[in-house]
Structure formats: C-alpha cells, structure tokens
LOPABA-315361 format. One record per atom (N, C-alpha, C, O): x, y, z. Coordinates in steps of 0.1 Angstrom, whole numbers, plus 5000, padded with zeros to 4 digits. Each point is the difference from the previous one (the first is absolute). Layout:
BEGIN
XYZ;...
END
This chain:
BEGIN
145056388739;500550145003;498850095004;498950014994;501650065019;498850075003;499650144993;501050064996;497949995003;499850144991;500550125011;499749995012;500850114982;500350135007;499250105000;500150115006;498649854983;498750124997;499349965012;499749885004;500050255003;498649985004;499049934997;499749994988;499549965022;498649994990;499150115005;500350095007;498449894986;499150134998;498649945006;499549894996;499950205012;498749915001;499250074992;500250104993;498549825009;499549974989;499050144997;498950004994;501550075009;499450174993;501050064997;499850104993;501549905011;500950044989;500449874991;501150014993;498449925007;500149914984;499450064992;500750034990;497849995010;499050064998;500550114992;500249994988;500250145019;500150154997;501449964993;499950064990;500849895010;501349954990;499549944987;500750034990;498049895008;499749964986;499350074997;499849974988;499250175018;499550084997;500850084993;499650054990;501449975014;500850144996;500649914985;499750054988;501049835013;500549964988;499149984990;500350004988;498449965015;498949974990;499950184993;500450044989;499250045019;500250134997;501350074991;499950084991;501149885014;500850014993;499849904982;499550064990;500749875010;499749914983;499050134993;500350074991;498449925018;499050104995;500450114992;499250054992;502150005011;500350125000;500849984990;500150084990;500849795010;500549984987;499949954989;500550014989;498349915017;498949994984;499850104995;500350004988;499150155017;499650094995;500950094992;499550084991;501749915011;500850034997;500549974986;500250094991;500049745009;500349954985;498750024992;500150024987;498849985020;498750034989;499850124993;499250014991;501650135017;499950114992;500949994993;499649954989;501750075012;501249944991;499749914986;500650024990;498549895013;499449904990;499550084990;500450004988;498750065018;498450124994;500650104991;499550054990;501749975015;501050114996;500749914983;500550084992;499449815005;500649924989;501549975003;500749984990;500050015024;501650005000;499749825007;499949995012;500049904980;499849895002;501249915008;499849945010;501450084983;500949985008;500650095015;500649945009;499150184991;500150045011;499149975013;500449995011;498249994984;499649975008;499949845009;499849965011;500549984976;500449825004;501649995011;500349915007;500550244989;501450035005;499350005017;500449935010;498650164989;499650035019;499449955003;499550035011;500149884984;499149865008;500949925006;500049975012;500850004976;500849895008;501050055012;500249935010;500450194990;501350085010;498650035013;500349955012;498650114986;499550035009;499449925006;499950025012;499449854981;499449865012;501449925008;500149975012;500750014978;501049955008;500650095009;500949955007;499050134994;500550075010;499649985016;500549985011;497650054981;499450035015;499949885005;499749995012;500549874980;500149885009;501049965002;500149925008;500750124987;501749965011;500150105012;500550005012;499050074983;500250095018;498950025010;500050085010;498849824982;498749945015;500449905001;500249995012;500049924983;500049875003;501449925007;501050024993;499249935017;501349975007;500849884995;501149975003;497949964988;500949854989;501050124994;501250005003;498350074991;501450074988;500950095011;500350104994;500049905015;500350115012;501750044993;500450114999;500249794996;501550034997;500150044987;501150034995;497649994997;499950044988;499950164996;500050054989;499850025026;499950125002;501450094997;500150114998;500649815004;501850034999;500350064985;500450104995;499049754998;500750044985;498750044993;500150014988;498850005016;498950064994;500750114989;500449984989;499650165018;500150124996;501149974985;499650034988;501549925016;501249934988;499249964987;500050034988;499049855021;499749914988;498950124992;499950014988;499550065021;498550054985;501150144994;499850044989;501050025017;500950124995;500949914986;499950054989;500649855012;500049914987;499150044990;500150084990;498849845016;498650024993;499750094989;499649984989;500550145021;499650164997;500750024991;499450044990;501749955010;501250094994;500649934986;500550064990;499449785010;500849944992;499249894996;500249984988;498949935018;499149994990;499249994994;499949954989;499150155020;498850094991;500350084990;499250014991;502250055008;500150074988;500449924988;499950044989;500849825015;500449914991;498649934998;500149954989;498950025014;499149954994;499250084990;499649954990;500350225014;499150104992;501050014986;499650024989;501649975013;500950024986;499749844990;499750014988;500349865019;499849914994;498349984994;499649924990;499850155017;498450024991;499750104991;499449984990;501250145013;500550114991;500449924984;499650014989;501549935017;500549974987;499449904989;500350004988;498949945018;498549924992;499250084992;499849974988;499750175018;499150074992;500850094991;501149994997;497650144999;500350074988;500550155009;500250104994;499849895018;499750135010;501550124991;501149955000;498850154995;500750084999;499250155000;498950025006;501950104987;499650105001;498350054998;499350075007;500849854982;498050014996;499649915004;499049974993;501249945019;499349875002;500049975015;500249905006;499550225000;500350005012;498249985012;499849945011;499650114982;498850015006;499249835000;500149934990;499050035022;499049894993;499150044996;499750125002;499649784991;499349974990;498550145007;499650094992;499949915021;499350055003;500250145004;499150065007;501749984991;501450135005;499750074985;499550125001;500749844987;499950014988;499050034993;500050094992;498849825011;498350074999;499650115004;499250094995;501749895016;499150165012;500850074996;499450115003;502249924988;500350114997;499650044991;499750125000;499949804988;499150034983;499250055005;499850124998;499549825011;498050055001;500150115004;499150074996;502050015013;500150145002;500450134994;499950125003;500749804985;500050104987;498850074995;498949945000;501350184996;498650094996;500250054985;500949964993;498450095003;500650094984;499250094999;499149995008;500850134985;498950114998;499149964993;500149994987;498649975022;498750014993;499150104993;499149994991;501350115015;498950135000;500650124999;501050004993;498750135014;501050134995;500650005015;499849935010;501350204986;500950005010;499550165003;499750084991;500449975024;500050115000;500950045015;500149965011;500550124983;501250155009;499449985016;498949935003;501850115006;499650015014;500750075007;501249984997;498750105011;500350035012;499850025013;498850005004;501850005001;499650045019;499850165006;500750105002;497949884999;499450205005;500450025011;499149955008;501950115000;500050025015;498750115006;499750114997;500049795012;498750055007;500450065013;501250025001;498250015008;499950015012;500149875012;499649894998;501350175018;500349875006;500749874990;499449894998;501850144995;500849884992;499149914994;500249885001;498450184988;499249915000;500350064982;500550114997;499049754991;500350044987;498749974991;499049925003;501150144989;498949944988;500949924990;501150044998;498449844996;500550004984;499250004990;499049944997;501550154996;499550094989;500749944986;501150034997;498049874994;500249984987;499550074991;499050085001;501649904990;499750084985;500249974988;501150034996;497949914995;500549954990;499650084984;498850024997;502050004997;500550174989;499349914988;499850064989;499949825011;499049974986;498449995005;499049984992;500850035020;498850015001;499650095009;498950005004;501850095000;499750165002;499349965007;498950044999;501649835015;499050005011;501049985015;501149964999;498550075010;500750025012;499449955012;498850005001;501949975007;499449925014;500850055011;501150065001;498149895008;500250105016;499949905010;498849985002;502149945007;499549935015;499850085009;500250124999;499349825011;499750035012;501350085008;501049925000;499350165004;501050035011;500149865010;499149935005;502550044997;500449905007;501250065002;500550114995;500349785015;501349985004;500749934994;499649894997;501950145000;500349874992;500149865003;500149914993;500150105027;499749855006;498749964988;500249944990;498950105013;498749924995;499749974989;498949974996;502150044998;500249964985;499949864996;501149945000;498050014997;499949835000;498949954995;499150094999;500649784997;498949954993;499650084992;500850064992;497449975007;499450064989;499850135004;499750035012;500550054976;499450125005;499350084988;500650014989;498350045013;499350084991;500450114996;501050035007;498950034985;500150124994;498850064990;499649924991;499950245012;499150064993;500450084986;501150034999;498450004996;500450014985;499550205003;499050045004;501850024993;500050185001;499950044988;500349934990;499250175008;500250104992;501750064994;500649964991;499750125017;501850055005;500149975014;499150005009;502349964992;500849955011;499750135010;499650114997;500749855015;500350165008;501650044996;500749944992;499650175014;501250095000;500249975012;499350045010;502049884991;500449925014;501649984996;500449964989;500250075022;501449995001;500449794992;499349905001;501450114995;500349854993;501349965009;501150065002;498449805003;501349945008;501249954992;500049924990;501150135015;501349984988;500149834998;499449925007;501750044982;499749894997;500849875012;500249894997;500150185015;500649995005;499349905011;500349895003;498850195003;498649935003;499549884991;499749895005;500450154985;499349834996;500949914999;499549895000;502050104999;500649925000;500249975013;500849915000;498850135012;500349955016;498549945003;499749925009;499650134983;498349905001;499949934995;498949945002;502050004985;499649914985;499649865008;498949964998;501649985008;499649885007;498450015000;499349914995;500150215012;498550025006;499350024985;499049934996;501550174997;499250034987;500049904990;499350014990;501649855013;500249904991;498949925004;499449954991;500350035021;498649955006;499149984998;499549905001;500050264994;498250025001;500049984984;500849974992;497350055008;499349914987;499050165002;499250045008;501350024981;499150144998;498749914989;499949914991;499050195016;498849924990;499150165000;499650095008;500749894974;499350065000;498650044996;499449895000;499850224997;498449965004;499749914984;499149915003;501150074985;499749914993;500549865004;500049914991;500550055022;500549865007;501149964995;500549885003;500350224989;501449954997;501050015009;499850115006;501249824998;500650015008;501450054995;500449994988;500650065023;501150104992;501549895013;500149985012;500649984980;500950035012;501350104995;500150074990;500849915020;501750124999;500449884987;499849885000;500950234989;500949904990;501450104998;501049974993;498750155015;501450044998;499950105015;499049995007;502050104996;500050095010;499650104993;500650105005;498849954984;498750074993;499150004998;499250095001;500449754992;498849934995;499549945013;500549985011;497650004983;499649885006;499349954984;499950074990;499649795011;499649974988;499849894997;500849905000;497950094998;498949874996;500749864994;500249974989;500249945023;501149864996;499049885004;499050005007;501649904985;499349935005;501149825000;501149974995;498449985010;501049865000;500149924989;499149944994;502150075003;500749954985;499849845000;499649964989;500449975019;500049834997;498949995011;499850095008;499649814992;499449895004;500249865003;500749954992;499049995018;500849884998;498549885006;499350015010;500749884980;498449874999;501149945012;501050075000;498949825008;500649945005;499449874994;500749904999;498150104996;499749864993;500249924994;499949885000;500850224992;500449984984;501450074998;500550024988;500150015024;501350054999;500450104990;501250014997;497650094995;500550094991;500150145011;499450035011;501550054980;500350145005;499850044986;500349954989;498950195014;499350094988;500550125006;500150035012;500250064977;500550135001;499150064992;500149994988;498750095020;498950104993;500850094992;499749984988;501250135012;500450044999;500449964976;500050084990;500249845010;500549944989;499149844995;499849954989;499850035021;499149884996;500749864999;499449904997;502050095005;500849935002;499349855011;499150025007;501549874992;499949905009;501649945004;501150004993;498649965019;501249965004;500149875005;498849975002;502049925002;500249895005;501249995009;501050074999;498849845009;501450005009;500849844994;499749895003;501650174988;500749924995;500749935013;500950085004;499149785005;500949975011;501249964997;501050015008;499049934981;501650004994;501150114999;501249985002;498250164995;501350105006;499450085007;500350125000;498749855008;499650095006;499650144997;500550105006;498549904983;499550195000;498949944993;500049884996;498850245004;498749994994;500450044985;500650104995;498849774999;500650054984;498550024995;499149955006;500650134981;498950014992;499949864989;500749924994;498250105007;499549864996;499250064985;499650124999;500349764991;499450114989;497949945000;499549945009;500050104982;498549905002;499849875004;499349975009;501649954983;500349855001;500549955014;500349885002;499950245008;500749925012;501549975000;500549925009;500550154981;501149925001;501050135003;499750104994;501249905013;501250105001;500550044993;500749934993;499550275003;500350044998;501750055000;500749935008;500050154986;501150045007;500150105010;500950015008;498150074991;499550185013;499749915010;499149915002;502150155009;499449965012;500050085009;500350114995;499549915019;499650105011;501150055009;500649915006;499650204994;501249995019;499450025006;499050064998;501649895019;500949915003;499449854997;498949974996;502249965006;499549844999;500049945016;500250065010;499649824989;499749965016;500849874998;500649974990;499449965022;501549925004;499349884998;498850005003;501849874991;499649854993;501349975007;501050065005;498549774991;501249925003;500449994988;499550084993;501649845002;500450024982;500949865007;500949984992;499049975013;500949875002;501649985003;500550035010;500249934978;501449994999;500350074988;500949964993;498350155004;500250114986;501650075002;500950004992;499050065022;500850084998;501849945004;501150054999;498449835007;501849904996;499849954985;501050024994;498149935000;500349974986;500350124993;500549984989;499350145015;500250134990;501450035003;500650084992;500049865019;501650005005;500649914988;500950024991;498649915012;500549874984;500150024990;500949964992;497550125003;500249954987;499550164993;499650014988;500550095018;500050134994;500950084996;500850065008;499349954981;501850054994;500050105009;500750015009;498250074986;500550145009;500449995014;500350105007;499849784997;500350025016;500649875005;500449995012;499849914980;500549935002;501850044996;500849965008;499450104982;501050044996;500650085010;501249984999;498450125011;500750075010;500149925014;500850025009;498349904989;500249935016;501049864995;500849975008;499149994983;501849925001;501150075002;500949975008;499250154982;501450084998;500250065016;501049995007;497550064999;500650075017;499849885006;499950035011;499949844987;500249915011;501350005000;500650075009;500349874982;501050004992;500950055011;500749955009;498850184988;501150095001;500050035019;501050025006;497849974999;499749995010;501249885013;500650035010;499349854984;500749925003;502050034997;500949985008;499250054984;501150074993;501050125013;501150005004;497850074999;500250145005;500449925018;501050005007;497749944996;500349975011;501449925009;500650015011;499349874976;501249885001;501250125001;500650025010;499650084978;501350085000;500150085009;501250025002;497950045006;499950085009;500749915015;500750055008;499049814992;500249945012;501949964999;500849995010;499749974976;501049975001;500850124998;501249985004;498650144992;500750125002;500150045013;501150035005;497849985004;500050065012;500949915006;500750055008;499349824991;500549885010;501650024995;500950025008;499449974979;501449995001;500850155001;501250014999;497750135003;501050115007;500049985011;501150045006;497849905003;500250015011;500749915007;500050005012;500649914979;501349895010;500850084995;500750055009;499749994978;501450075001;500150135006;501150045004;497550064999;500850105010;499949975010;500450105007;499249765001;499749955012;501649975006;500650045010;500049884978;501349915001;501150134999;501249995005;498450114987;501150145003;500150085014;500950035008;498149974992;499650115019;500749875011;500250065011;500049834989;500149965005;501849875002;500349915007;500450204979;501449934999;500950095006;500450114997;499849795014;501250095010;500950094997;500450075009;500049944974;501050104997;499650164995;500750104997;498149905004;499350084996;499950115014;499749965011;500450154988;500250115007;498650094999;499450004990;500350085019;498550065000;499149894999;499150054993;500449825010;498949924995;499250055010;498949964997;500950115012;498650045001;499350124995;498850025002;502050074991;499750094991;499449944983;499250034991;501549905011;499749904988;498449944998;499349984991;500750005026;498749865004;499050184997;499050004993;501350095011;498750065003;499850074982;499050024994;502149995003;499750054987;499449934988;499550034989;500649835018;498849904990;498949945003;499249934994;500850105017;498349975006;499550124997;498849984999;501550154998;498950135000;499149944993;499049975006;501150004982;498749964990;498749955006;498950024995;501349895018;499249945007;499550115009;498849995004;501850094999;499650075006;499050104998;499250055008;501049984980;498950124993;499149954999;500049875001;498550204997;498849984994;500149914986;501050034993;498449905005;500449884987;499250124988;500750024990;498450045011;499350114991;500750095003;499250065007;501649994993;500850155005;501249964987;500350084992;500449785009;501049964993;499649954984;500849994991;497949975009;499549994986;499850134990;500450004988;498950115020;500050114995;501150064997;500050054989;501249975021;501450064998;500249914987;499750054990;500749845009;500049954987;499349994989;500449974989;498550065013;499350064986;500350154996;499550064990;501350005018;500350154995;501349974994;500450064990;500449845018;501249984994;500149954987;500750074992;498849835002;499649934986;499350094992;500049974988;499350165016;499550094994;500950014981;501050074999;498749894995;500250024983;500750125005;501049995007;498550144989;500750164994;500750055019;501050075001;498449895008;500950075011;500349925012;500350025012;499749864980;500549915014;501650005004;500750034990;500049955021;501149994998;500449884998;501250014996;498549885004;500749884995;500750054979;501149994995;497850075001;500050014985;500450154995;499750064989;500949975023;501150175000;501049894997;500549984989;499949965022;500949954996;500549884995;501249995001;498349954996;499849914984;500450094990;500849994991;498450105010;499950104985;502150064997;500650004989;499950035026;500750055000;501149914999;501150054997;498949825005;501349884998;499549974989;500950034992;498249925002;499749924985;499850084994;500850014991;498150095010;499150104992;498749894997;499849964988;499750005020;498549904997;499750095006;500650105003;497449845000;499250085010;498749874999;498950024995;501449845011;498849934997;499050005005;499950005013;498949994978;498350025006;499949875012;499849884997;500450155011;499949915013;498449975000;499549895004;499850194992;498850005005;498549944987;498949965002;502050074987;498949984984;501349894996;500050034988;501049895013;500049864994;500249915009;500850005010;498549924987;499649905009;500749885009;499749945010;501550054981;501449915008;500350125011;499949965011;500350164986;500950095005;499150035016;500650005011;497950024988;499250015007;500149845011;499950025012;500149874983;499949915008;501449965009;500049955011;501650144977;500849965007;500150115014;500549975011;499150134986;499550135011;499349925013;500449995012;498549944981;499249955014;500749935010;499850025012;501549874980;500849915008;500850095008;499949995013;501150114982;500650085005;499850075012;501050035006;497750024999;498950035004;499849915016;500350025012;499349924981;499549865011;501549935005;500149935010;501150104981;500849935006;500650095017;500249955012;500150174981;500150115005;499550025020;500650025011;497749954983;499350005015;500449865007;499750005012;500849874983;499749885009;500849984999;499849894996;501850125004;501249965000;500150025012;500649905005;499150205006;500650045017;499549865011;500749955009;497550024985;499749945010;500749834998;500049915009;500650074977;500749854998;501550055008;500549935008;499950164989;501450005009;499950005014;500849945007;498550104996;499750015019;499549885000;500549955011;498749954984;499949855002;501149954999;500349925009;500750114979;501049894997;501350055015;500949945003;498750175001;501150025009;500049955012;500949975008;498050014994;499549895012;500049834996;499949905007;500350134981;499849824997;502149954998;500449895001;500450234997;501450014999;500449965012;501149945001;498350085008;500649995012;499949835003;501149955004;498049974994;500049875001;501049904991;500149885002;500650214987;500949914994;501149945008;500850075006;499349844995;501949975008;500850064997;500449984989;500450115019;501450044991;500949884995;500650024989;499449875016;500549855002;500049974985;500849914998;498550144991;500449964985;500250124995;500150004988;500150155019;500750094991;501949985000;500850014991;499249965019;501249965008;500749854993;501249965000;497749984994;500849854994;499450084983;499349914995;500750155001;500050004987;501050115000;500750024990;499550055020;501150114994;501349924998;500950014991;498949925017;501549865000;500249934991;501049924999;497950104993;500149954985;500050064989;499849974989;500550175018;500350124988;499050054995;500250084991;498649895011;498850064993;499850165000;500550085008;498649954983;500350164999;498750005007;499349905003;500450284999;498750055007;498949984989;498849995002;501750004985;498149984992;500149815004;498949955001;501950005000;500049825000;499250015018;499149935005;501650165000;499249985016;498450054995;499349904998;500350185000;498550044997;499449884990;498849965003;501650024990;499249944988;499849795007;499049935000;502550055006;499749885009;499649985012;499549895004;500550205003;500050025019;498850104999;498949954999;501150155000;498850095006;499050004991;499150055006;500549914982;498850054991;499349865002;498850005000;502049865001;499049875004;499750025015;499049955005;502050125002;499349955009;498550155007;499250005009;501350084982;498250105008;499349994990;498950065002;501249864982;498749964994;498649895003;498950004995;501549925015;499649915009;498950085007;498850024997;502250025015;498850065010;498850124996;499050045006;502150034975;499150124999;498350004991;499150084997;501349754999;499049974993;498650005001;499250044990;500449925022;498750075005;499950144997;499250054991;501650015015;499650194993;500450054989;499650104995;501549804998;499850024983;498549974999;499450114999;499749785001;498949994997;499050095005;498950014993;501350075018;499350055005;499950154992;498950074999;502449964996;500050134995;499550004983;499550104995;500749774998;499249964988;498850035002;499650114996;499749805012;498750075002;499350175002;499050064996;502149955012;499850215002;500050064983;499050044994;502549955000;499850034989;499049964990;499650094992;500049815007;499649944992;498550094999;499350004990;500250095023;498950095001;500650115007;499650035011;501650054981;500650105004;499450144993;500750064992;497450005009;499750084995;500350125000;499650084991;501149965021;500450145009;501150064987;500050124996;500949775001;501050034994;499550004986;500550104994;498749824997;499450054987;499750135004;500850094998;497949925009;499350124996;500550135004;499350104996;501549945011;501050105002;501150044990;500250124999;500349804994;501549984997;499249994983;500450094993;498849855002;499549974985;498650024998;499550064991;500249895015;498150015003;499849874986;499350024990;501349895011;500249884986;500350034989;499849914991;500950265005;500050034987;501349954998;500649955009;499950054977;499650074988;498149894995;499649915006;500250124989;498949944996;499849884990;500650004989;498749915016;500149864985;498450084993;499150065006;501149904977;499550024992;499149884996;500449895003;498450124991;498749924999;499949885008;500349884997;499350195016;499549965010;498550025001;499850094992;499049875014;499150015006;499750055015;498950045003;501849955003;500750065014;501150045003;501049944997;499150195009;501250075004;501049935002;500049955011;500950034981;501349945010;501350074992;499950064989;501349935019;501550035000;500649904998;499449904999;502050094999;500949924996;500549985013;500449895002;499750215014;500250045006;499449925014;500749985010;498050004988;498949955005;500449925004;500549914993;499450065022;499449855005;499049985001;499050074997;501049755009;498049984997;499050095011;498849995000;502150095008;499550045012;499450134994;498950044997;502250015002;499350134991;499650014987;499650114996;500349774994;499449974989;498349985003;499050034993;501249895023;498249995003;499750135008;498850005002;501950135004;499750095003;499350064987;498850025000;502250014988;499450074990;498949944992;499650074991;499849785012;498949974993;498650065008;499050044995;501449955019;498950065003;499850095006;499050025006;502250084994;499750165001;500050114987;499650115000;500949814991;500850104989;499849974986;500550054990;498849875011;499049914989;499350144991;499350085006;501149924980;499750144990;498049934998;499749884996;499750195007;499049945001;498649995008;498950065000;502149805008;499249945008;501349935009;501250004997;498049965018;501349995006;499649855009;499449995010;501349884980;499549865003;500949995009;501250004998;497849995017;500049925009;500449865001;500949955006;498149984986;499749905000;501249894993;500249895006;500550164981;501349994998;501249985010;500849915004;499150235000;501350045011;500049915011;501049965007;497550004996;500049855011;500349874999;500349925008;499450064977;500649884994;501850045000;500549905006;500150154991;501250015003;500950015017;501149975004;498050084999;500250065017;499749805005;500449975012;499249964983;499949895004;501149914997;500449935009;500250064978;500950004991;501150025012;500649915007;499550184992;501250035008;499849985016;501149985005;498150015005;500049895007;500149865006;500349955010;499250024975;500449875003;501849964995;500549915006;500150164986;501749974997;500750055010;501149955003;498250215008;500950025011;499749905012;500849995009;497549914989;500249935013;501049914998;500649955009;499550044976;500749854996;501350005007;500549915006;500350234992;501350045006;500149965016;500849945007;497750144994;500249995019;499849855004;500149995012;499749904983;499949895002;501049934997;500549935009;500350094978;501550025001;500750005009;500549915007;499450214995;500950045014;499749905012;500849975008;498550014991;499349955016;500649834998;500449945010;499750024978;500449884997;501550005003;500549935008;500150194984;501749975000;500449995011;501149955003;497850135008;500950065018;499549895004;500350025012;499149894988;499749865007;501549914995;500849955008;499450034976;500849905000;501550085006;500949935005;499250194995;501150005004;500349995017;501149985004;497550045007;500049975012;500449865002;500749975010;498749934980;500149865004;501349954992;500449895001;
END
C-alpha cells in the first residue's frame, strides 16, 4: 500500500524533531513544577495525556490514532483520574484536619509567633506629599518612637525607628488607612535601637513575637519555646503528638494534621465500627429498597397509563397524553420543592386535607416510615411520564392478533394486561429497568432537596438519616461531619458504591447480549 504523506527532506525532518524535542521539553517542565507543587498524581495525570499526545500527532505509525486520541485522554481526564484520586484517598487519613503534607505542616507551626516582649500602641502620622510616620508608644515604659517619613508603597522589610521624647502633633490616619495597608504593615520588622524587633499583632499593636516551634529534622522533634513542650510526628494518625522525657506519646497533640496512608482502616471501620457500621447497613438497606420500589412503581404506572391513553374507547386521549407527561416536563427541582411545601406538617396542603377527611396531620418529615414513604411517592411522581412514553412506543409492537384471540375467549381487560401487555414490554424494558436502578440507587438531587437524609439516626459516629442514601450518606461524611470532615471514609464508601453500580452496569450489559442472541 502506497503512503499518501509526503515525505520531508531532510531539514524539515530536522526542524520537525527540533520542534517536537522542544515541545517534550516543555512538557517535562511542566509535570516537574506540578511535581514541586506536591500534586503527584496530577502531575503523573500530564505526563502521560501530554507525551502521548505529542507523539501520536508527530509521528505518522499512530496517524489513525489522532481520531480517537482526544475521546480516549477526555476519558482519562474526566473519569479515570478522578476514579483513581478517590481510590487513593480512600487508603489514607486525608479529612478536615488532615489535609496538608507532612512539609506543608512544619512550615505552618514554624510560623506561629507568641508575645515575647512588650507590646506597644501605633499609629500612622500623615506627613506631607502622601508620605507617614509610625509612631509607637508604649504606657508602661513611658517611651515612644518615631520612623522616618515614607510612603506606604515602601513599607517592607526592616525598618528603623528613633526613640523621642513626645510624639509630634500630626493629623492621625483613620483606621481605615491601616486596614487598606495591613498587608504592607504586616511585612516590616520594626527594630528598635535596643535591637528588639517589633512586628503588626493587631491593627493597633506592634509587638515583640517571636517563633513558637522549632522544628530538628534529625531527630524529628518539634519544640514549642513558648511552653517548653516537645513534639513528635505520630504517622499512624497523622498529627505531631507530645512526647513525655522518656520519648513516648502523649495524648496533646498539634493542628492541623498531615495526610498518611492508613491502609484498609477506613473499609474495616465500614465493618467493624458500631458507630458506622450500623448506619451504613440500615442506608444500604434501605438504599436498595427505595431504588428496586422506585423502578417497579414507575414501570407499572407507566404501562397502565401507557395502556389507558392508548384504548380506543377512551375520548380526549391526547389531552390525557399531555396531561401526564407534564411531570416530565417540569424542572425535576422545581417539582421536589413544590412538594416539600405540600407535605409541609402545619401548612401543607396534602395535610389540610387529611386533617379535614380524617382529622390526622402526619409528620411526613420527623417519622421515618412516613418520610421514606414520602420519598417513594416523590420519585414515583417524577419518573412515571418517561416509563409511559417508552411503554407507548413499545405498545405499538404488540400484535393486535392476540388481543383479538383472547377477546374470543372472553377475557377481561385486567386478564389482557396482566397476560398480553405487562410480559410482553417487561422484556424489552429491562435494560432500562436496570438502567433506572442504577440512577436511583444514587438519586442525591432528590434526598437533599426533599429530606436532606433527615429525620436523624441516633448514636451514630457520622451524620446519617434514615432517609439517606449511600450517596448522600458519603456526601454528609465528608462535608457535614460535626467535627472533622472524613474524606478519607467518604472515599472508601464512594468506592463501595462503585463497584455495586459497575456490578449493575455489567449486568445490564450481560442481560442485552443474552437477549440479542
């Protein structure tokens, strides 16, 4: 087969591997700041999207790979770089206080200060040409200091100051001024003529600080002058804990903590921790429960209002058809809300009138059957339109040829549905039964709008609802966590549930093969 590329002579071969060699260059440099930066998987992320890139689209062997390139690394990007960073997440300790590394964590201790020395009053003298003095004064040593006239650009590093007798009588810049300079005044290092040095400790004060920890790298201790304390870096949970003479750990330990691996801690704490093991069966539980009911409620209104709009004796059926698709038509959050006003306890109208035929008024929202049978109701509500407009297209393929031989045998219209139409669009709807299991089964739109997982379960360790799926049960571990807010948890579950919705999608993919063949 003959080639359709040009060829190149041999100086634009040349200026072609110049430019691509140039190019790598540029993408090494790239992942190595990224690296420098501590984001290890991101940067391993653009190595590999960005070398393969630039050699499938120099090189003419991969020439047809340029097609599905963009497909294949947008994959990549999107779905499974974030599924790898969730599955390493969920190894360590990374949550609310455990976010920083290990070297992230030093450098923020070591920049702690505390009051060494005295503190003294300040303000800003307006001078001439926008130029200021700062003028300290400290009321137990009945002594006072004076800088140089400057600008407040030049406010930075060290700066001297002379020790006065009385201040001048000089207009004082409002505090308004110092709060649009505080950046610059937080800066400088006032020294004064005994060599003490002053920095800003308030938008009043400046005042003799000095650095609270220390940190040996030899010997791995952190000392806090301040207290005389020693510290150690515990790597099992991650924080510098105090150590006593003897070298051994204390219970006082430091914030923040920095990010460890912790292994398979936080799936065995899925297992075997009451506090949380206990809510994540009851909302698996229930999780599975909600979804399976959600798929056979929506499926069997939508063959029977599919099989109504669509029986010849029936008069208006396209008024009919449009007045039961609206649901589909609305914003799906527009209809959750309208019904959370409706179920409203003291002013909903569902429980006007309830109140007004029974005389009840049930807490839809604080007991927990009542709240979950709410949710189905709910969810039945929104997904019943799009199963009837399937099954109305799937009605059309039935034969009339056995409504016509069963009426001849006297059968009634539920014996026609229950024999003729419900086997035969359970078949083809099975794939999107499964497909819609899976939707529900991480339907968070509709928790957290409609319940936000409440009513609440009691001696728990983690937020959870009765309400809760695992979707929003791992939302609330690692946003809403009383505390601290475990990541690192919430990714062990976020995995969890991954792997049972691939299990589905592989399902599916299985059932629609046996049923092609």
């Amino acid at each position: 087969m003959l080639s359709t590329t040009p060829s190149l002579s041999t100086s634009q071969l040349w200026v072609k591997r110049a430019f691509v060699g140039l190019l790598y260059l540029l993408a090494f440099y790239l992942v190595l700041t990224i690296y420098l930066q501590g984001e290890i998987l991101f940067a391993l992320l653009t190595l590999v999207i960005v070398t393969a890139g630039i050699y499938i689209f120099s090189s003419e062997r991969t020439y047809r790979w340029r097609y599905v390139y963009p497909g294949v690394a947008a994959v990549g990007i999107f779905v499974v770089f974030p599924l790898l960073c969730t599955v390493v997440i969920a190894f360590t300790n990374y949550s609310g206080s455990n976010q920083l590394s290990f070297e992230r964590v030093v450098q923020q201790l070591q920049s702690q200060h505390y009051f060494s020395g005295e503190r003294f009053d300040f303000k800003l003298l307006e001078g001439a040409e926008k130029r200021y003095q700062l003028a300290l004064h400290n009321k137990t040593l009945q002594k006072s200091y004076l800088s140089a006239p400057l600008a407040l650009a030049e406010l930075k590093g060290d700066l001297t100051v002379e020790e006065v007798a009385t201040l001048p009588d000089a207009t004082v810049a409002p505090l308004k001024v110092i709060t649009q300079n505080r950046q610059q005044l937080q800066s400088i290092h006032l020294t004064l003529p005994n060599n003490d040095v002053l920095t800003m400790s308030s938008l009043r004060q400046f005042s003799q600080q000095s650095p609270r920890f220390s940190f040996e790298s030899s010997d791995q201790i952190l000392t806090n002058h301040e207290t005389g304390e020693r510290f150690k870096p515990n790597d099992e949970i991650g924080f510098f804990q105090q150590i006593d003479e003897q070298g051994n750990f204390t219970a006082k330990r430091l914030e923040p903590g920095y990010t460890v691996g912790i292994g398979w801690a936080n799936f065995a704490k899925i297992l075997t921790d009451e506090g949380v093991q206990k809510p994540f069966i009851q909302i698996f539980i229930w999780t599975v429960v909600f979804a399976l009911l959600t798929v056979v409620f929506t499926t069997l209104l939508g063959m029977v209002f599919a099989s109504l709009v669509q029986w010849e004796a029936l008069k208006g059926k396209a008024v009919y058809r449009l007045l039961l698709i609206l649901p589909y038509a609305v914003p799906g959050f527009i209809s959750i809300l309208v019904f959370k006003g409706l179920f409203n306890q003291s002013f909903g109208e569902i429980n006007l009138i309830l109140d007004n035929l029974f005389g009840i008024r049930p807490e839809w929202f604080n007991d927990p059957f009542l709240a979950k049978a709410m949710l189905l109701i709910v969810n039945t509500w929104l997904g019943y339109p799009y199963m009837m407009i399937v099954c109305m297209g799937l009605l059309k393929a039935i034969p009339q040829d056995l409504y016509e031989a069963s009426a001849i045998d006297g059968a009634t219209v539920w014996q026609n549905f229950t024999k003729i139409t419900m086997p035969m669009l359970i078949k083809p709807l099975m794939p999107l039964m499964i497909a819609s299991f899976a939707f529900n089964f991480n339907n968070f739109v509709l928790i957290q709008l409609l319940t936000q997982g409440r009513p609440a379960m009691i001696s728990t360790s983690t937020p959870a609802g009765h309400t809760d799926l695992l979707v929003s049960y791992t939302y609330r571990i690692a946003f809403e966590g009383s505390g601290t807010q475990d990541f690192g948890l919430a990714a062990a579950i976020a995995v969890i549930i991954f792997l049972l919705v691939s299990g589905l999608a592989l399902f599916q993919l299985r059932l629609t093969k046996l049923q092609q063949d």
